[in-house]
N, C-alpha and C positions, 0 to 999 in steps of 0.2 A: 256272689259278691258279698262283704262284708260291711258292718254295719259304718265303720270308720270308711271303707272304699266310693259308700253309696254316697256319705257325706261329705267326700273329694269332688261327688261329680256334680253331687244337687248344688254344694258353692260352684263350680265353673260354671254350670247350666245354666247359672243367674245370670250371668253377662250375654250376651246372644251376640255371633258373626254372621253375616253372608256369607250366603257362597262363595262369591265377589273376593270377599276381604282374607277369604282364608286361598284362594287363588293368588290374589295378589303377595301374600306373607309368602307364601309356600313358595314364588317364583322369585321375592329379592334372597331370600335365602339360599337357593339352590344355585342362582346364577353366581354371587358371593362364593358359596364355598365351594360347589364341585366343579368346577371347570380349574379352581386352584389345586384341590386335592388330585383330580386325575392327572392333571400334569405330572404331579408329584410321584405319581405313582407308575405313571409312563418311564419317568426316568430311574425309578427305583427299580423298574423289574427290567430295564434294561440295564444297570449296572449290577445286575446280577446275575442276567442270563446273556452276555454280551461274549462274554467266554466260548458262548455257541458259536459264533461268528470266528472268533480271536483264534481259538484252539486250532483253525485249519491252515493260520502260519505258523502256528508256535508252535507244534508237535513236530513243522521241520524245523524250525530256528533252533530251539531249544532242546530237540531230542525227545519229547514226551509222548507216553504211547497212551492208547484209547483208554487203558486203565490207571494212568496215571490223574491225566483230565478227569474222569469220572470221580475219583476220591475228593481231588479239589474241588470238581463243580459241586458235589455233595459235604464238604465238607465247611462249607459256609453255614449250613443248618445246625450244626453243632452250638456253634458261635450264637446263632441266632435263638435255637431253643434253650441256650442256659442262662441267658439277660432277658429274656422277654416277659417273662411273669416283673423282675424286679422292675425293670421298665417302664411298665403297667402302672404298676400300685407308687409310684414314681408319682406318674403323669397324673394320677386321682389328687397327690398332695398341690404340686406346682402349676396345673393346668398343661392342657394341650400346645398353648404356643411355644411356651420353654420348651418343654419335651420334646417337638418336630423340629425345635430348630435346633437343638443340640445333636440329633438323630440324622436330620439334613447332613448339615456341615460337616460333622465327622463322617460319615457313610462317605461322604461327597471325594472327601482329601483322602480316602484308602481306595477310592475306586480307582483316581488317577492314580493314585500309586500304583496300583495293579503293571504301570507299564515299564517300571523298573524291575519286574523280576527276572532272575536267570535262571535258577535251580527249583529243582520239585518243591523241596523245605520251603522254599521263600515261598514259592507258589501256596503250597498250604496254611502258612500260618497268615498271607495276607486274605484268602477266603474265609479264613478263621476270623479275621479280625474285621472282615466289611459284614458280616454276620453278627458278629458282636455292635457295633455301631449303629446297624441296619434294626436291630432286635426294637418291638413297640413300638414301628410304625404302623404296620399295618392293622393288630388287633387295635392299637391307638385310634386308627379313624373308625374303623368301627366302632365304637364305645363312644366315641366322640361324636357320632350322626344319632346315636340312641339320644341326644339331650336333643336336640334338634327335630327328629320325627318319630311319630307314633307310627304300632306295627305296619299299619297296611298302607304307609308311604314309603315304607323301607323297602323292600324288597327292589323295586323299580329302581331311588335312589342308589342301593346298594350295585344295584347292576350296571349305574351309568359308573358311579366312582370305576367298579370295577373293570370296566372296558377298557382302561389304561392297560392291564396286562394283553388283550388283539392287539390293541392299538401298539404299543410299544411293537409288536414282532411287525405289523403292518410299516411302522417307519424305522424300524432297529435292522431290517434286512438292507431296506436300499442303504441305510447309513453307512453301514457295517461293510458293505459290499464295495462301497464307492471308495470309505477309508483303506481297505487294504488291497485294492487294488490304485489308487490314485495320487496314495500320501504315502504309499512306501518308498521309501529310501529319502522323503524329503526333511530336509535338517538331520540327515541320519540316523534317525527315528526307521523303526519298520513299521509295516501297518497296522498290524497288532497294537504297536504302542499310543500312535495316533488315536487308533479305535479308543482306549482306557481313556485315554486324556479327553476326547470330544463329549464324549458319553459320562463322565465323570464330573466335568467341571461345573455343569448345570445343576446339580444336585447343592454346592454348596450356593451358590448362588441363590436358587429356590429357596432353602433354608434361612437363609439370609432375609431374606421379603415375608415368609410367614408370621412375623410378628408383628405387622402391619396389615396383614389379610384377615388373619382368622381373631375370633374373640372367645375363649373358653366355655361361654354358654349363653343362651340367648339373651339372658338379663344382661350382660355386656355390650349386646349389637348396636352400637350408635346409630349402624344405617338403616334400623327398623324405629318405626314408630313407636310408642308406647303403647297404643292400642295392639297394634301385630308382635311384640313382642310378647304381651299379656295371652294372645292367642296360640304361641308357641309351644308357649309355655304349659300353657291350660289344656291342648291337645297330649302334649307329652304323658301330664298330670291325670287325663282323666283315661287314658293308655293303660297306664299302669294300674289303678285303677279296676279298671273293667278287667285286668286280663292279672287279680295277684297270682304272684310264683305261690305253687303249692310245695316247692322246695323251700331250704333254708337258705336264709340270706345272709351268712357270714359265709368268709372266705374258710374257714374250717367246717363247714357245712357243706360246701362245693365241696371240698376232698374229697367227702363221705359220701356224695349222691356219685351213681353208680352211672348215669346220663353222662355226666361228666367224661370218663371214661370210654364210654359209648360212643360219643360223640370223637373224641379225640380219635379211636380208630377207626371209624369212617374216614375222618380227613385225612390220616395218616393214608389210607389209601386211591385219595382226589388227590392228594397232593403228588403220592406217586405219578400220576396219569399226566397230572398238568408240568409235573419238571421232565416225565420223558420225550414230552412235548415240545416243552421250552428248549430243553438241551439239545436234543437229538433231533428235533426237525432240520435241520440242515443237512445232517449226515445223512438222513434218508434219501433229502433231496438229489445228493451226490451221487447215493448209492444208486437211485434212479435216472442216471445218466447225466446229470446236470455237474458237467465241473467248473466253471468259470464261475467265479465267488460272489459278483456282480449279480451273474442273472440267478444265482442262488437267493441270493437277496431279493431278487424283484418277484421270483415264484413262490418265496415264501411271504409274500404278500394275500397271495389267495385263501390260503386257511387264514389265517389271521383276518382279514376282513372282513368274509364273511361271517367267520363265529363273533366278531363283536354287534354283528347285525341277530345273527341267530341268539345271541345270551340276552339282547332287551325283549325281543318278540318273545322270549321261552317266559320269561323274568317277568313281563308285563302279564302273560298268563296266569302265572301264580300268583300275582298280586290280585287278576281279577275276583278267582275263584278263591282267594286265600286258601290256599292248599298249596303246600311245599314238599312233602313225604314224596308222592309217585310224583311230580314232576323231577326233583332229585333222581329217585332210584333208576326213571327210564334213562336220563339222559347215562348214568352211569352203565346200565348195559349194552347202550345204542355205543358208549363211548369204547366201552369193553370191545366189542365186535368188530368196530373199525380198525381198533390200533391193532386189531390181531389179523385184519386184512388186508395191514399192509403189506404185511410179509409175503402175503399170495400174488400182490402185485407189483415185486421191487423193480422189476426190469420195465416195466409199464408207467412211463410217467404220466400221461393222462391217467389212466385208471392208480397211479398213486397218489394225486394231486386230490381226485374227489374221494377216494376213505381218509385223508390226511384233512380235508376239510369237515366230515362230517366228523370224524373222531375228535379236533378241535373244537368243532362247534361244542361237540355233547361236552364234553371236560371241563371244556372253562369253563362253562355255564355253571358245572357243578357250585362253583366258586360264591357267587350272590346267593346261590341258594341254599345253600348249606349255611351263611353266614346272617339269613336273612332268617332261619330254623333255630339256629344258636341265640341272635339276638333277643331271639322273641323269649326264648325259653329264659334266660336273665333278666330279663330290664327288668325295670326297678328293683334288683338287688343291691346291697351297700357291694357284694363281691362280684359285680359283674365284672369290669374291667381286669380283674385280676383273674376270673374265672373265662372270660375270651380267652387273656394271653395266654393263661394255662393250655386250656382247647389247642391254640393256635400250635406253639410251642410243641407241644406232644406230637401232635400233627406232623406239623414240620417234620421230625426226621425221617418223614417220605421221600421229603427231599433230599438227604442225604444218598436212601437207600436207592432211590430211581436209577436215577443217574452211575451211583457205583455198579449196581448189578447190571446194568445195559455196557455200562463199561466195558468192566468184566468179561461178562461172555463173548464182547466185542472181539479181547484181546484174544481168548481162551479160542473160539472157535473161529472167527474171521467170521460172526454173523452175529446180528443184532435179534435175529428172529425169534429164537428163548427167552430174551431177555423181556420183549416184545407180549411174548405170549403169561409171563409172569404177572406184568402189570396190570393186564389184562381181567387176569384172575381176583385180581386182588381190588379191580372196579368192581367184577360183581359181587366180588366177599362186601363191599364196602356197602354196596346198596342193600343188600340184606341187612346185615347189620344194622342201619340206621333205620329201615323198615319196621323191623320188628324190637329195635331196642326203644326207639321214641313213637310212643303214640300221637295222633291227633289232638289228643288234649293236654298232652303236655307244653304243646308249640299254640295255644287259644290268640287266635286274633280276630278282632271282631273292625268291622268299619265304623267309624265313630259319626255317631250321628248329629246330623247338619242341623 
């Protein structure tokens, strides 16, 4: 620690909290922000992987084949990785409320459009454009919880915020299922169309209310005291603190560190795992005997719910040990193994249901915890924010490639089991990679003491 770091901690250490009073902070804040953020995020990763669902009338309505769908469902990542850095560095000048609700609102009005398309073109360039709209929400709220908690409360946080993506497939199937079975043909709408419009319209509206929810940083919380404000703050403060970046802290210093990079190709290949997931679990489910769209929906309830059970218990783990490295890396091979067992077991829907749960479990989990490794390794930089969206951004176009390549060999071969076995590879290139590219002392979190 440095001599300016120590004299961060010895002025906060002068004021003394209870246990009590940092309980008590730590719960108006959390109950305030994240149960608004996860919403936000339930519906975000449902009008983005809502196409999962949509694609099983549209490909006959519209004529689209498995590899048409996979270039649009990938081709929102495009969109989304070339606005999300400027997004970022956006959201540092104006604050986080503007920025969410600009990012709301317009995501919101391109989703529901989604349900006027007819032709491939249109298809692609409106994925293109909910990508664009969509871009610096997500690195946004993470960068946005780094003002609000020190490392070793992140990790858990990060995993409830993140539970919106279970959660959304936990209540995006029966939605999804009930819409295009129950609201097709009503007002001459198909179900597909309905599905965009139900799923769509909640986003602007959310958007709308965040600027009355959220407050840019804890010095703004009217509904914190003075005192628990001053503790937020002083926990953030003496965070950074105990834990400086031995990197540099401009954003042209990020370019230059090599982590950086590092980091972005692991997530480029969680992100794979978690969009072949998002896209393609229904067509599994199909492939495993299940066709009526409904109970498609209601069986893909099962992985989804339990991996948002398994990502806090994995998530609370790692918070306790603070250790993030092998809890990442295993669940990325546990994750590897599954998705490539399911191929052994596609006519078997019992025995598909439980690799398609564990392989869920392990994937998303990847998600907090990779983001809970990244945060650490930034905070307190002036370029964290723009150094997330980078990470994020780079990352992303896993998302493109997932999804196209599962397409692909969809159409090519009439089997998804290749494409299957690819992502696969490329979960456990990812946990190597992050294994040996970031050490233990690069991601330093210590518990701060009481």
């Amino acid at each position: 620690m440095t001599k300016i770091s120590k004299s961060i901690v010895n002025t906060f250490d002068a004021v003394q909290y209870s246990k009590n009073e940092e309980t008590v902070a730590y719960s108006k804040v959390t109950w305030r922000l994240i149960p608004f953020l996860f919403i936000c995020y339930i519906v975000a990763y449902l009008d983005r992987t809502s196409i999962s669902f949509a694609q099983m009338q549209m490909q006959n309505d519209l004529g689209f084949s498995a590899a048409i769908y996979g270039l649009g469902a990938g081709i929102f990542f495009i969109g989304y990785s070339l606005f999300e850095v400027p997004s970022n560095m956006l959201m540092q000048r104006i604050g986080a409320r503007k920025t969410l609700l600009r990012i709301m609102v317009l995501w919101g009005i391109v989703a529901t459009g989604m349900m006027f398309v007819t032709t491939p073109m249109q298809f692609y360039v409106m994925r293109f454009l909910l990508g664009v709209f969509e871009a610096g929400f997500f690195p946004g709220v993470i960068y946005f919880l780094t003002k609000w908690y020190p490392g070793s409360r992140r990790g858990a946080v990060l995993s409830m915020f993140m539970l919106g993506m279970p959660i959304s497939g936990v209540l995006g199937g029966p939605i999804a299922g009930w819409a295009l079975n129950s609201l097709d043909g009503v007002n001459g709408w198909e179900g597909w169309q309905w599905l965009f419009f139900i799923e769509g319209l909640p986003a602007i509206l959310l958007g709308l209310m965040v600027y009355w929810i959220l407050c840019d940083e804890p010095s703004q919380a009217k509904w914190l005291t003075e005192r628990e404000r001053a503790l937020i703050i002083r926990n953030v403060k003496v965070d950074q603190a105990n834990n400086p970046p031995e990197h540099g802290h401009s954003m042209l210093s990020a370019l230059k560190d090599s982590r950086v990079y590092i980091l972005s190709l692991s997530y480029f290949t969680f992100i794979s795992g978690i969009y072949a997931i998002g896209f393609w679990l229904p067509a599994m489910l199909k492939n495993a005997g299940v066709i009526d769209v409904f109970q498609i929906g209601l069986y893909s309830m099962i992985p989804f719910g339990i991996s948002a059970i398994g990502m806090v218990l994995i998530s609370r783990s790692s918070d306790k040990r603070l250790e993030r490295r092998w809890h990442l890396a295993l669940c990325a091979f546990i994750g590897a193994a599954s998705l490539s067992a399911i191929t052994m077991f596609s006519a078997d829907l019992t025995m598909s249901l439980i690799v398609m749960t564990v392989a869920t479990t392990a994937i998303y989990t990847l998600l907090p915890l990779f983001w809970s490794i990244t945060s650490a390794y930034f905070t307190g930089t002036v370029a964290a924010a723009g150094s997330i969206a980078l990470i994020n951004s780079l990352g992303l176009i896993g998302g493109m490639a997932s999804p196209s390549i599962i397409g692909w060999v969809k159409t090519t071969t009439g089997s998804m089991s290749n494409g299957l076995f690819a992502i696969s590879a490329m979960l456990v290139l990812g946990g190597i990679v992050l294994l040996v590219g970031i050490k233990a002392k690069d991601i330093r979190e210590r518990k701060l003491a009481k």
